[in-house]
Every structure is written in C-alpha cells, then in structure tokens.
MARPAGU-638957 format. One record per residue: x, y, z of N, C-alpha, C in turn. Coordinates in steps of 0.05 Angstrom, whole numbers, plus 32768, in hexadecimal, padded with zeros to 4 digits. Example, Ala and Ser with C-alpha at 12.3 -4.5 7.8 and 13.67 -1.06 7.14 Angstrom:
<nodes>
81087F8E809C80F67FA6809C81087FBE809C
81017FD3808E81117FEB808F81028001809D
</nodes>
This chain:
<nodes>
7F0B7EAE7FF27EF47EB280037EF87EA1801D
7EF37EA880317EFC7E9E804C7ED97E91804F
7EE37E76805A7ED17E6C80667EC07E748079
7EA67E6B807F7E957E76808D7E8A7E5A80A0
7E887E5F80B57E797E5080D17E5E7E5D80E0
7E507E5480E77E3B7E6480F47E417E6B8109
7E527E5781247E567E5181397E6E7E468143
7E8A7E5C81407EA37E5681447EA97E50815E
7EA57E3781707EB57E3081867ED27E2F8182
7EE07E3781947EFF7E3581987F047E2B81B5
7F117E1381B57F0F7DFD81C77F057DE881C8
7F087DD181D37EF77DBC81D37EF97DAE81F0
7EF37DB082037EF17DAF82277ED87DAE822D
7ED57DB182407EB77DB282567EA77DC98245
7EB67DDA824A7EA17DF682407E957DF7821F
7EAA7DEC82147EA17DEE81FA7E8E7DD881ED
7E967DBF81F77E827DB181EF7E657DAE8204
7E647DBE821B7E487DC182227E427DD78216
7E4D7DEA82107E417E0381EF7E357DEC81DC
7E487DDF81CB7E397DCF81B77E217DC981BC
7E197DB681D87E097DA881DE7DEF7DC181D9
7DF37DD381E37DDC7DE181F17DD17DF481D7
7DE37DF581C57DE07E0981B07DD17DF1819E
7DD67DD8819B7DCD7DCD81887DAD7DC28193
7DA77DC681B07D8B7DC381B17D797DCE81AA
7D827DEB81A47D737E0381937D797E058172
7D977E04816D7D9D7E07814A7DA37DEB8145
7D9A7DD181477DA67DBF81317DAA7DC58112
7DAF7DD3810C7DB37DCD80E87DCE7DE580EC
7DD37DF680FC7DE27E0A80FB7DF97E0480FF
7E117E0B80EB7E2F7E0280E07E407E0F80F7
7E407DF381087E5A7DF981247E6F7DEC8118
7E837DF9811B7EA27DF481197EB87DF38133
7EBE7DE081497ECC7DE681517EEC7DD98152
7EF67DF481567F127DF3814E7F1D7DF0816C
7F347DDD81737F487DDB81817F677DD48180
7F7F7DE781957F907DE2818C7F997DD08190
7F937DB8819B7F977D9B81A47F987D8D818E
7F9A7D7681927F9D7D5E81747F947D468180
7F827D4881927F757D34819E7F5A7D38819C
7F427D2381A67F2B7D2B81A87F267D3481C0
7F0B7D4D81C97F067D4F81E97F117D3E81F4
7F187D50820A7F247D3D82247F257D58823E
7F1F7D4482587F227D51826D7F327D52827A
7F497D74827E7F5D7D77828B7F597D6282B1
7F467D6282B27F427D5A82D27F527D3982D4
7F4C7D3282BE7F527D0E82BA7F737D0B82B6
7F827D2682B27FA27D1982A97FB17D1282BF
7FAE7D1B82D87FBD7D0982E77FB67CE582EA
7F997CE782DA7F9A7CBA82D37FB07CBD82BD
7FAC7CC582A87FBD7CC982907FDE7CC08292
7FE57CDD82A880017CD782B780067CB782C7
7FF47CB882D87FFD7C9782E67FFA7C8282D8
7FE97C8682BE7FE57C6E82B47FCD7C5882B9
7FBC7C6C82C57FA57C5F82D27F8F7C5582BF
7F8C7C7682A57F807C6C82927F947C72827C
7F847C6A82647F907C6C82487F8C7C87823E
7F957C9582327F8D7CA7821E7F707CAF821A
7F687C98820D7F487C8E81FE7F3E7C928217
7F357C8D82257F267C9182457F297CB1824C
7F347CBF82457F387CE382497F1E7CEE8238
7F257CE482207F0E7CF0820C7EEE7CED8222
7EE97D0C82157ECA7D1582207EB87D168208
7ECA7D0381F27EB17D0481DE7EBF7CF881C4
7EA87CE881BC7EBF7CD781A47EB97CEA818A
7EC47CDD81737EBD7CEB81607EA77CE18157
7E9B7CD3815C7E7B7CCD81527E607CDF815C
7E707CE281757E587CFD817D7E617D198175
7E787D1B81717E797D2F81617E6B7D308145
7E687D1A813C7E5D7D1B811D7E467D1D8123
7E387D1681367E177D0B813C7E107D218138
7E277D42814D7E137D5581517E1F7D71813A
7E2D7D6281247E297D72810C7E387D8C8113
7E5A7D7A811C7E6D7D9681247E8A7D928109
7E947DA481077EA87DA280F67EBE7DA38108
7ECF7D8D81177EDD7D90812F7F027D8B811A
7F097D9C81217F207DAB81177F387DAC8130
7F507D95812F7F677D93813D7F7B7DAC8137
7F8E7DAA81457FAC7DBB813F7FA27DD48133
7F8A7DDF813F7F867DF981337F897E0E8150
7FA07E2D814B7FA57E2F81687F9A7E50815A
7F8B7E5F81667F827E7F81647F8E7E8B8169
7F9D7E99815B7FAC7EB5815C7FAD7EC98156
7F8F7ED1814B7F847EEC814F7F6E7EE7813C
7F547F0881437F387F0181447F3F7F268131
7F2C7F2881257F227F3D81157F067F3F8114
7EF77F4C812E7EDD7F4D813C7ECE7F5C8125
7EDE7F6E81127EC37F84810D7EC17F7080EE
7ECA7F5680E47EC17F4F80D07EBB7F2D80D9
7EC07F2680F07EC07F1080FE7ECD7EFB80EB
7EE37EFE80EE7EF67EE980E47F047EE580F8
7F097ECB80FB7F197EBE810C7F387EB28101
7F517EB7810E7F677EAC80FA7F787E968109
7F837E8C80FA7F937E6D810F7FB07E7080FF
7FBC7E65811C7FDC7E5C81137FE27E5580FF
7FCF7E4180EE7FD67E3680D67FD27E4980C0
7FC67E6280C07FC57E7580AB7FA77E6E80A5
7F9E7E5880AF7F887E5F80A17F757E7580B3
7F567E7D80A57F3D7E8980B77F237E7C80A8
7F167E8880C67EF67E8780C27EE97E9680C6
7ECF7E9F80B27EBF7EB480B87EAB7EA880D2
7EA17EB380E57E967EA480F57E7C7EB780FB
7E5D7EAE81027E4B7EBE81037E4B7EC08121
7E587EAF813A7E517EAD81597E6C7E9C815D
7E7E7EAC81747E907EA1817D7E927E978198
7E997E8381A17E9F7E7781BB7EBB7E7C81BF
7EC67E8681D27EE67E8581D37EE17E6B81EF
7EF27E5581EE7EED7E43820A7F067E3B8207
7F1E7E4D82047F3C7E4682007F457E42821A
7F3C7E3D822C7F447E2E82447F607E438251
7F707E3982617F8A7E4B82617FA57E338266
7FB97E4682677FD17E3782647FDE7E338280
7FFD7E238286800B7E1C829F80197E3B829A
80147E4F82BC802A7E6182BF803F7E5482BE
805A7E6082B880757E5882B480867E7382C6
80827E7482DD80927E8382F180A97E9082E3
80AA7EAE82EF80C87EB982DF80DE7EAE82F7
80ED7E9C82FE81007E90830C81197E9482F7
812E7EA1830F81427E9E82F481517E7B82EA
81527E7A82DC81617E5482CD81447E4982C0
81267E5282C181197E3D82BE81207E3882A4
812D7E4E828E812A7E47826F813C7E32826B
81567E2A828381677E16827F815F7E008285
814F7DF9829181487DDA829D812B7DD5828B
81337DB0828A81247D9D828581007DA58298
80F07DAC828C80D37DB782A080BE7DA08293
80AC7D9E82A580907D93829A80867DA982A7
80667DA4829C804D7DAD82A280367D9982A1
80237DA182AB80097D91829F7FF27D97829B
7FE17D9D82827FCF7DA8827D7FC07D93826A
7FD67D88825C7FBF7D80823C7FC67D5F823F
7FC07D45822F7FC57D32822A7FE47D328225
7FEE7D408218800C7D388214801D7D408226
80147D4D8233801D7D588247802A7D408264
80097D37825F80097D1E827580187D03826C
80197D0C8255802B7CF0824380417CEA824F
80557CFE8247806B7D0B824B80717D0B826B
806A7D14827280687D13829380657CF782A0
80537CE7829B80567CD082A380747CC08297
80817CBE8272808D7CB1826E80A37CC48285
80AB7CD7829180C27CE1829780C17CE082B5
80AC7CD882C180AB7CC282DC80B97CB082D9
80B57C9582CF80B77C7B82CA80D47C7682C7
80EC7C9382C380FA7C9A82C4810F7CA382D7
80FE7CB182EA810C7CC88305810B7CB2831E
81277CC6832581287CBC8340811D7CD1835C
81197CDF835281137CFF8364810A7D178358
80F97D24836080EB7D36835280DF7D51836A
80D57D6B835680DA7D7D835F80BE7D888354
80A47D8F836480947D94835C80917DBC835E
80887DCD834F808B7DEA834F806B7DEB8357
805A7DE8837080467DF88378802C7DE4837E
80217DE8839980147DD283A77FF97DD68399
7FEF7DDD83847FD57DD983837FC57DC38379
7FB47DC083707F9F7DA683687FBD7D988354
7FBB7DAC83397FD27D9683277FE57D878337
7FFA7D9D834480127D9B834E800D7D7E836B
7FF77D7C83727FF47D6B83827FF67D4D8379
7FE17D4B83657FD57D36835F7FF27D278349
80057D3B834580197D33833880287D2B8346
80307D3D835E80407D2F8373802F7D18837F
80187D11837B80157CF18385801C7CDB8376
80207CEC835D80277CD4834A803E7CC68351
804D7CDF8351806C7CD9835780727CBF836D
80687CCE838080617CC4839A80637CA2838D
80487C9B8384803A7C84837B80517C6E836B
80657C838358807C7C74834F80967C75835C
80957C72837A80A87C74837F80C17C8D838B
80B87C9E836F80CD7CBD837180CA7CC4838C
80DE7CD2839280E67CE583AC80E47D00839F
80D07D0983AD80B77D1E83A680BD7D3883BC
80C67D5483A780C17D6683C480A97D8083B2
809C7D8383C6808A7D9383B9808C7DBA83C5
80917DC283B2809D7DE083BA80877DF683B8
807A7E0383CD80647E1183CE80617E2F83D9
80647E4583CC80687E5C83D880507E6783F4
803F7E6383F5802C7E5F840080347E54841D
80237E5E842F80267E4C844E801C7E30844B
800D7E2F843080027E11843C80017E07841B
7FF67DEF84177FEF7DDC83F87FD57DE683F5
7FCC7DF083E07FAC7DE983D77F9E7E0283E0
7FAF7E1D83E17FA47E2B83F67F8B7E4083E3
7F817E3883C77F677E4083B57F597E3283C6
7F517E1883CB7F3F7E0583CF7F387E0483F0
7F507DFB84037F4E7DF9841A7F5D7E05842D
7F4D7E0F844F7F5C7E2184607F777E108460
7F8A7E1B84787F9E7E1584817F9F7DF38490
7F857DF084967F7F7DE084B37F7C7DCC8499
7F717DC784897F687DB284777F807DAA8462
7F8B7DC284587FA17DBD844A7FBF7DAC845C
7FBA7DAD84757FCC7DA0848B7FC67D808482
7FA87D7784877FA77D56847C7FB27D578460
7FB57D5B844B7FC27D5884307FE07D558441
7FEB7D6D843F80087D67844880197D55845C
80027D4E847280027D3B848180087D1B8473
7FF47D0E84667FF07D04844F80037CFE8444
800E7D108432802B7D18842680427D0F842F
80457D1A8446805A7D0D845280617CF2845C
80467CF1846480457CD2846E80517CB9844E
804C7CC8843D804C7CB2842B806E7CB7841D
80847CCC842880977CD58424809D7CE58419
80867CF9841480917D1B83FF80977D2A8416
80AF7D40840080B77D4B8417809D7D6F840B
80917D798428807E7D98841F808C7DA8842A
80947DB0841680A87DD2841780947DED8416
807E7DEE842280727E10842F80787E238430
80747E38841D80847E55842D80997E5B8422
809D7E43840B80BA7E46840680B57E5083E2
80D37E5B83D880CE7E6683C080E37E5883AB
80E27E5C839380FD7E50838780FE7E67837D
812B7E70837F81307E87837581397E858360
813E7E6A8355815D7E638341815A7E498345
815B7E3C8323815F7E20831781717E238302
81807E0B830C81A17E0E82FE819F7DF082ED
819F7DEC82DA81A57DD782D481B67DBF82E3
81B67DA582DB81CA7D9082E281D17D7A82D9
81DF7D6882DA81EF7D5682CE81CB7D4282D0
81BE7D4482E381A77D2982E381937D3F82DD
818A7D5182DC81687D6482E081707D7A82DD
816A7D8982FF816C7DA58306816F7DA28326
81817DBF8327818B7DBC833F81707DD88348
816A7DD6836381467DEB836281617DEE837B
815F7E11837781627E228390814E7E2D83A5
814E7E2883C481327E3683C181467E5583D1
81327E6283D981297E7783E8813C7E7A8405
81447E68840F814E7E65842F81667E5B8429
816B7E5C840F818C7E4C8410819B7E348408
817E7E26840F817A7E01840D81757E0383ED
817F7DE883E581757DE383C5816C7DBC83C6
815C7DBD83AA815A7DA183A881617D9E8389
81677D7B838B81707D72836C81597D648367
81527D65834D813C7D5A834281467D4E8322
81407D38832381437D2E830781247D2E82F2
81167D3E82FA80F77D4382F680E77D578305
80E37D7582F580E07D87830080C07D8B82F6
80B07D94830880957D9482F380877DAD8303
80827DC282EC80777DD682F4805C7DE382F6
80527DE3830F803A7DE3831080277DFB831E
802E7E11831780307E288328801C7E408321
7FFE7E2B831D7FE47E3683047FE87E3482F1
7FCC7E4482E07FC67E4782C47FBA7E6982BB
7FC27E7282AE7FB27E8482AB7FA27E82828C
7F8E7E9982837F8E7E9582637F9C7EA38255
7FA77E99823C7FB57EA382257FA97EB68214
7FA17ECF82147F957EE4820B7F987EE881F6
7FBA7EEE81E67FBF7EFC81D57FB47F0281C3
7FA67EED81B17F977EF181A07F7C7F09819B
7F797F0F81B47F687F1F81B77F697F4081B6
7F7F7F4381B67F8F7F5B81AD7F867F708198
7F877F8281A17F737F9C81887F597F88817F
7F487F8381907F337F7081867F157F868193
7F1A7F9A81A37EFD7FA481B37EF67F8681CB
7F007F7681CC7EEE7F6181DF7F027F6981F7
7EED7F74820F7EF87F7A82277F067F5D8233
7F1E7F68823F7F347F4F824B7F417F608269
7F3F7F4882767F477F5782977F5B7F3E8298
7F537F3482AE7F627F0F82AF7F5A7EFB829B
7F4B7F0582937F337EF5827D7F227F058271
7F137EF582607F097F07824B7EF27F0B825F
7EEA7F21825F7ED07F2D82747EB67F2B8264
7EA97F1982737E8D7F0E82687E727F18827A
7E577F1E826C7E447F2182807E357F048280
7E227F0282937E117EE7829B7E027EDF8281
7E0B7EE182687E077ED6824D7E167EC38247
7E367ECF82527E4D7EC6824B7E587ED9822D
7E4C7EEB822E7E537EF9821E7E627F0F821B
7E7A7F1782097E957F20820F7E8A7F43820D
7E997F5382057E947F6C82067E8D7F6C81DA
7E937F5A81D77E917F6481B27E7D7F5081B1
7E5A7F5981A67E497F4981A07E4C7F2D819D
7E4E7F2781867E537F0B81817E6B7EF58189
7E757EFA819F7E8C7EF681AC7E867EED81C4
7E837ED381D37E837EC881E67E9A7EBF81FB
7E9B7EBA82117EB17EB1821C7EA77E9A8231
7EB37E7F82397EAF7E6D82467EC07E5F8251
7EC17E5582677ED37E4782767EE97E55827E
7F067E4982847F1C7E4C828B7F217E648284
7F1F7E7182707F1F7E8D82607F0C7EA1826D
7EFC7E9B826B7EE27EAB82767EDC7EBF8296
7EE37ED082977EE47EE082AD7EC17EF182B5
7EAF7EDA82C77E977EE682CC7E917EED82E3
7E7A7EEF82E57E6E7EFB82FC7E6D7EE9831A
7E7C7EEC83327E7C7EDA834A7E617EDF8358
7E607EC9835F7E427EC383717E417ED68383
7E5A7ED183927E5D7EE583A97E587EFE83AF
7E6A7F0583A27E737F2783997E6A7F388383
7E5D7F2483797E5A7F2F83527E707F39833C
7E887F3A834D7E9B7F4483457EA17F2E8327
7EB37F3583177EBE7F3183017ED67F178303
7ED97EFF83077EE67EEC830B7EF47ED482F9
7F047EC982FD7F117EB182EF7F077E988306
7EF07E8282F77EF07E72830C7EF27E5B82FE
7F147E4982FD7F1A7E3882EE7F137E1B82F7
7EF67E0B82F37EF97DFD83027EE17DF182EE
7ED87DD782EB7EC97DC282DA7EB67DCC82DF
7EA77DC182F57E867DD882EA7E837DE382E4
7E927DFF82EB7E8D7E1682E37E907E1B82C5
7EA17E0782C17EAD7E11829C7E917E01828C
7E837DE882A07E6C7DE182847E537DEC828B
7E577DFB82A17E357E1082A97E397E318294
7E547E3582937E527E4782877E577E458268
7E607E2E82607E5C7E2482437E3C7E1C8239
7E347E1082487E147E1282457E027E2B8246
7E037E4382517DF97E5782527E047E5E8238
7E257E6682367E317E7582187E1C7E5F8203
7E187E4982077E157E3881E67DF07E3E81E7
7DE37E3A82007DC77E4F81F67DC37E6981F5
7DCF7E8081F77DCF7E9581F07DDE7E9881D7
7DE87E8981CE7DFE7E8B81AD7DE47E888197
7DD57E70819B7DC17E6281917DAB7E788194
7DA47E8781AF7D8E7E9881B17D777E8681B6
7D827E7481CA7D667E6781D57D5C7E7781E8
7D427E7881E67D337E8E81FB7D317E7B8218
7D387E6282187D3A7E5782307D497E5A8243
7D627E5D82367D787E6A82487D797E70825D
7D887E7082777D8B7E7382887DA67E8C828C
7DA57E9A82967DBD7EAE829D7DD57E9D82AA
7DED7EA582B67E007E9382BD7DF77E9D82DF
7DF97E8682EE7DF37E9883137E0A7E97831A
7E267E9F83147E3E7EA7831E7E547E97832A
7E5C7E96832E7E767E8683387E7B7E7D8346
7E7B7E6783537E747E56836F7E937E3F836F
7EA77E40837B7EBE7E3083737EB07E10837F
7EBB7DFA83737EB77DE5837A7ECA7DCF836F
7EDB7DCD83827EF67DB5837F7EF47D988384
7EF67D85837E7EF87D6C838E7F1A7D5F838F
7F237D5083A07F3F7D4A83987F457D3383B5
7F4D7D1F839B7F537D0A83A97F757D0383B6
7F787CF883C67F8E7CF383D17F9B7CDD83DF
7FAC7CCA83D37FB37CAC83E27F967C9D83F3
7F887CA583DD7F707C9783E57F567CA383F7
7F5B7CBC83FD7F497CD684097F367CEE83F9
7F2D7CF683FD7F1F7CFE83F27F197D158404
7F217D3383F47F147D5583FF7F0E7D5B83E6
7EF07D6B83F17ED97D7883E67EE17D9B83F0
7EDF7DB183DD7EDE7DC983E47EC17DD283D2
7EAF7DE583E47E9C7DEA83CF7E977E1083DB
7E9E7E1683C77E947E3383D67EA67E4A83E4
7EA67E6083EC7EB67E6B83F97EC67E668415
7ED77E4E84157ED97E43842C7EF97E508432
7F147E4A84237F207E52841F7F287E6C8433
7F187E8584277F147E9E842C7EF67EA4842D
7EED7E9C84457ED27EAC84447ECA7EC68448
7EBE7EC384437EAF7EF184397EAE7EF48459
7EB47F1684627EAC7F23847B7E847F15848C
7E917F14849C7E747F1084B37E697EF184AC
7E7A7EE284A37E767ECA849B7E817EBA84B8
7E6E7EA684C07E727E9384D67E7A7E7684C8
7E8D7E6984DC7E957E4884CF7E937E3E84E4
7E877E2784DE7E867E0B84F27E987DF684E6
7EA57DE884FF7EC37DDB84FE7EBC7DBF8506
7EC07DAD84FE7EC77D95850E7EE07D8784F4
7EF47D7D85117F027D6D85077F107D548520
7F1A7D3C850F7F1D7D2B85147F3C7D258514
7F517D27851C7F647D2085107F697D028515
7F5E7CF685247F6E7CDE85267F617CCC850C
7F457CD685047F397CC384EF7F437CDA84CB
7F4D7CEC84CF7F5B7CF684C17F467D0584AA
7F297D1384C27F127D1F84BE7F0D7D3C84BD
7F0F7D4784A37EFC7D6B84A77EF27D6A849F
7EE17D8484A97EC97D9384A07EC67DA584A8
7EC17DB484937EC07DD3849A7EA37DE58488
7E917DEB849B7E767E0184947E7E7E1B8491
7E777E2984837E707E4584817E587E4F847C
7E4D7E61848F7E357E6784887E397E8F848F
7E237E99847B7E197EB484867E087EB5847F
7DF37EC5849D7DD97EC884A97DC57EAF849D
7DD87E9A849E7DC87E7D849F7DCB7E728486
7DD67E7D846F7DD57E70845A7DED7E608451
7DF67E4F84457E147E3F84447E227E4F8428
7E347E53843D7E4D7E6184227E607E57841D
7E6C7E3684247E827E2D841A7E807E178436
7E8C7E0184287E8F7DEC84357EA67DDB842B
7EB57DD0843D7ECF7DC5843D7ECA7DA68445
7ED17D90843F7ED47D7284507EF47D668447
7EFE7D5D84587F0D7D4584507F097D278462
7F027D1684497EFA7CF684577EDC7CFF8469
7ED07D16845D7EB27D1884577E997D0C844B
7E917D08844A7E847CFB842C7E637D11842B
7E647D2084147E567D3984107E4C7D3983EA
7E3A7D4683EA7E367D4983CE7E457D6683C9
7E5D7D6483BA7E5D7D7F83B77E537D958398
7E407D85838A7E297D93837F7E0B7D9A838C
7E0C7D88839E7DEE7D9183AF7DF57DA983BE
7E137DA183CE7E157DBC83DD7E1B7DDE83C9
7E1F7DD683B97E277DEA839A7E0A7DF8839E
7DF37DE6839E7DD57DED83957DD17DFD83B2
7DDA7DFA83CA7DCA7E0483DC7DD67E1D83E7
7DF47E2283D57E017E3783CF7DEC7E4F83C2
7DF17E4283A87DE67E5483997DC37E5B839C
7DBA7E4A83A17D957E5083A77D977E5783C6
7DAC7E6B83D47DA77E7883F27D9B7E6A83FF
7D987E4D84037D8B7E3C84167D8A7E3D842F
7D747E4E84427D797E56845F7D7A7E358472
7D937E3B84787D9A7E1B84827DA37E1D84A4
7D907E3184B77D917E3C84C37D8A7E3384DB
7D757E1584D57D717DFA84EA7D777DF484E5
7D8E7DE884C87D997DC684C67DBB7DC884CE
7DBF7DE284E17DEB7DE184E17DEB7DC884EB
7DDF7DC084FB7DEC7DAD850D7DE87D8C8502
7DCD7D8F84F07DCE7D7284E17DE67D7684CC
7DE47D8884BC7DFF7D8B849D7E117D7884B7
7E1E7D9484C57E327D8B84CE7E3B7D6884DF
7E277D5D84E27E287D4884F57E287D2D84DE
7E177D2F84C17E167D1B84A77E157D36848A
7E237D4384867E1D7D5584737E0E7D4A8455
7E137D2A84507E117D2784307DEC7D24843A
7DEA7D1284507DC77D1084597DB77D278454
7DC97D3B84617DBD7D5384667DB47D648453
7DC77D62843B7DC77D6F84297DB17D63841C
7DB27D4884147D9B7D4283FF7D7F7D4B8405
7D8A7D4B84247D6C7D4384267D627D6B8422
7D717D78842D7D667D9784227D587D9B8409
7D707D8983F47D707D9083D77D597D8183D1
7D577D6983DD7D397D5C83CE7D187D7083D4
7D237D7B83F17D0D7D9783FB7D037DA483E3
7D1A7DB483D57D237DC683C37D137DBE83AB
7D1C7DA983A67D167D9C83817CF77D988385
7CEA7D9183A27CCD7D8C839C7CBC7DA8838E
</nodes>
C-alpha cells in the first residue's frame, strides 16, 4: 500500500515554503510532506555567491532550520528527486523507487544550469552554480586557479566573475549578447557593470560566442567565434536555467516553457499546482503566459498556490509578473524593476545620468503610469516601486520629483496609497 500525504510539496525554496506557510494558516492538522532533491535544509539560491567567496558559512544559507519545520508539522524528506507523476490516481514517484499517494500537489522544482551544445563541453573540467554544493565546489576550485573563463554575463555569471576577480584570478567573461545583464538592464546601464569590470582587471568579451573547448594539460583551452581563444584553468558555466520537465510526461498537466498555470497557480490537472522557477503564469503586462525566474515572484506565487491548495476563501489571485532584480557590484549597487530592459510600444523614458559619479537612472512611464525603472548607485525601494507598478499609480505630477530623489518619492506615494 503506498503511502498517503494530504499536501505533496516538491521543492524546498522560496515558493515552496511560502506554500507551507500560507496553507498551514488555513489547514494546520493537514499531513504536508515536502520532498526535495537536495540533502540540505531550505536555502536561498540568491545567497551562493556568499557561499562561493566564503563570506558566509553554509548554516547562514538555510531559510529555515529544522525546528520550524517541525513547529509547522511538515514531513521534510532529503535526496528525494521526481521522476514521474500518475495524475489520474495521484501518485507521485521518486528516484529512489519509492511513491506517494498525494491529495494536493505543489510542483516548486525550481529549474536547472543550461549546458550549451558547444562542441568539447563533454571533455572539459565545467562548474555551474545553482545549489549549495555547487557553490562548495566552486569556491574550493578558486582557491586553486590562476585564470578563468566565465560562459555568459548574467546575474550568476557576474557575481561569480567578481568572485574571481576578489581572489585574485584573471577573469574573462564571454557573452553572446552586445552587452552583460542584458534581462535586467539597457545597453547604457549594462556599460557601468563592464566599466567596473574592467577597471578591477576582467577581461568582457560581448558579441562574442564559444565554438569549441578542447581540453588541456592545466583546464580548457575556450575557442571563441573570431578566431581568438582563451586558457582557463577554471571554466564555469553560466549560460541560464531552464526547468526540468520530464517527469511530467504522459501526465495531462499542460507544459510550454513551464508548466502553464492560471492566477490560482494552478496547473491544467486539478489537483496539481505549479510555483516558482517552474511555473509559467500570467505577465502583468501582456497577460501573456511567462517564466519569471526571480525571488519575489517565486514566494508571491507560492503563497497564492499554498492558499488555494488549502482553499482559503481569503486568497488572493496571483497579479502577474512584474521582473525585479537587485545586484551588487565591487561595492555598487543596480536596481531593475519592471519593463525597463525592453519596454512595451508607446512607452516614454526619462534619463539622467552621471558618469563621472558613476550614476543611472532610468523611468519608464505610459500615459503617466510607471512601467519599469532602472538605477545604478541610486538608492530606491525596489518593492515600493514593484507596488506602484502593479496598483497603475498615475504618477503624472511626480516625473520630475521620482526622478530628481526617487526612494523620497516613492514612499511618500506609497504611504498616499496604504492610507
């Protein structure tokens, strides 16, 4: 007889443990089980570049000890990895052979590092970074290198190459793209990062591709695109994430880039939820169907999945997808909140920048309302501005204050708002 759960979470991250949270304000007595394929307790992917430098410990990652797990009456289950679901009797099955009957499922399986089809990558020494061991490993194999070879300028790929940076390594960072960071920030903003960068001795390779990694007597020898190659005794690949589906296979639960959820968080097979990193919902913007991999988003929409699992009539629907980045840099600090990146047609931006104090900011507004805002060496709330996103805040007298003190500006709207 296969065991039975009321409330099968799969994952343990942002999304899944604000499910717990939210489901158990409505069902405390109701038998949650969550299973992850990790062998650690919660922990937040955002924290492993401390992990890597060594900034914090291990223990400092965890988003939750095991005592609050026991407090809130979960059966929290390591080294358990899902590899396939049997919807029409709701059993759930794991790598280890074992299953569970489950009455309400959370999938919050987060997603994995792409691994580029380049021809040689299966021969060379690679990192990635996603999980705690990951960051383990990666840091002991710094402490090590004399030169290194980063595969793709985004948030990970950055914050890794500062590490490098930080120990020393001779750091080149290889980015197909015209510019670093180019999800988060325009061209003009992504220029201070690389600026930055260099100043501190990495070399930013833009535009450029790798065709071929050949092994070598110290690392890997990285071919790029133009002819030029570099040697790397530490190659680390960082070139996104997407989610790991398979399991989902002959299951009825609709899958596009992600498992396709409505503003429940709920998958296409009843009792079948989807959250976070996995979770493909509805954008603020467009309403369109989206992957928006990013911390808020994964515990706004774990909170909605964990009161609608529960069937609290309190509930709130999910209000869609709003991107919001923060990312620090040799001591700097850019904020992206909103459609800034790529703003939608008939959309106006207001510019000021500074270069000598090493200052942006960038507004977007249409027909007065704010649709994305950019700073570097700003200082902004970028959850208040999140709020004045999403609640259409006609901000149609204040361009010129945002723009002149934006964090002033902001509160003071939002305190308007909350009265």
């Amino acid at each position: 007889m296969t065991e039975r759960t009321d409330y099968l979470i799969v994952g343990s991250s942002h999304a899944a443990l604000e499910a717990l949270a939210a489901l158990r304000m409505h069902d405390p007595v109701g038998r949650v089980t969550m299973a992850t394929r990790d062998r650690h307790l919660p922990y937040s992917p955002t924290l492993l570049p401390y992990l890597v430098s060594g900034r914090i410990a291990p223990q400092r990652a965890w988003l939750r000890d095991a005592a609050y797990l026991d407090a809130q009456r979960v059966d929290y289950r390591t080294e358990m990895t899902l590899v396939g679901l049997d919807t029409a009797r709701s059993v759930a099955h794991f790598a280890d052979g074992s299953a569970l009957d489950y009455g309400k499922l959370l999938l919050a399986t987060g997603a994995a590092p792409v691994i580029p089809q380049i021809p040689g990558i299966d021969t060379v020494q690679r990192h990635v970074l996603r999980t705690v061991d990951d960051a383990l490993r990666l840091g002991r194999a710094i402490a090590g290198a004399r030169s290194a070879v980063v595969l793709g300028g985004g948030l990970v790929g950055m914050h890794a190459a500062e590490n490098l940076v930080a120990a020393g390594v001779q750091v080149s960072v290889v980015e197909m793209h015209a510019a670093v960071l180019g999800g988060y920030l325009d061209a003009r903003a992504a220029a201070f990062v690389e600026r930055a960068f260099r100043a501190h001795g990495a070399r930013i390779l833009t535009g450029r591709r790798v065709v071929e990694l050949v092994p070598s007597a110290t690392g890997a020898h990285v071919v790029l695109d133009d002819g030029s190659a570099l040697d790397a005794e530490l190659l680390l690949v960082a070139a996104g994430v997407k989610p790991e589906l398979d399991y989902l296979r002959a299951t009825g639960v609709e899958v596009d880039a992600g498992v396709v959820v409505d503003d429940t968080m709920r998958s296409s097979v009843a009792n079948v939820w989807a959250a976070g990193d996995c979770a493909q919902a509805r954008d603020f913007y467009t309403g369109a169907k989206v992957l928006n991999a990013i911390l808020p988003d994964a515990a706004e929409q774990g909170r909605v999945a964990g009161t609608a699992m529960a069937g609290d009539p309190r509930g709130k629907p999910y209000g869609g997808a709003v991107p919001l980045n923060t990312y620090r840099f040799f001591g700097r600090h850019a904020v992206s909140v909103g459609r800034c990146a790529a703003p939608g047609p008939g959309a106006v931006e207001e510019l000021r920048i500074d270069d000598g104090a090493s200052r942006y900011l960038r507004v977007v507004f249409d027909e007065g309302r704010l649709q994305g805002i950019a700073g570097i060496g700003e200082a902004f709330d970028g959850g208040v501005m999140r709020q004045l996103i999403v609640r259409k805040t006609d901000l149609s007298g204040s361009v010129e204050r945002l723009l002149a003190d934006p964090r002033a500006t902001g509160r003071e709207l939002m305190n308007r708002l909350w009265r």
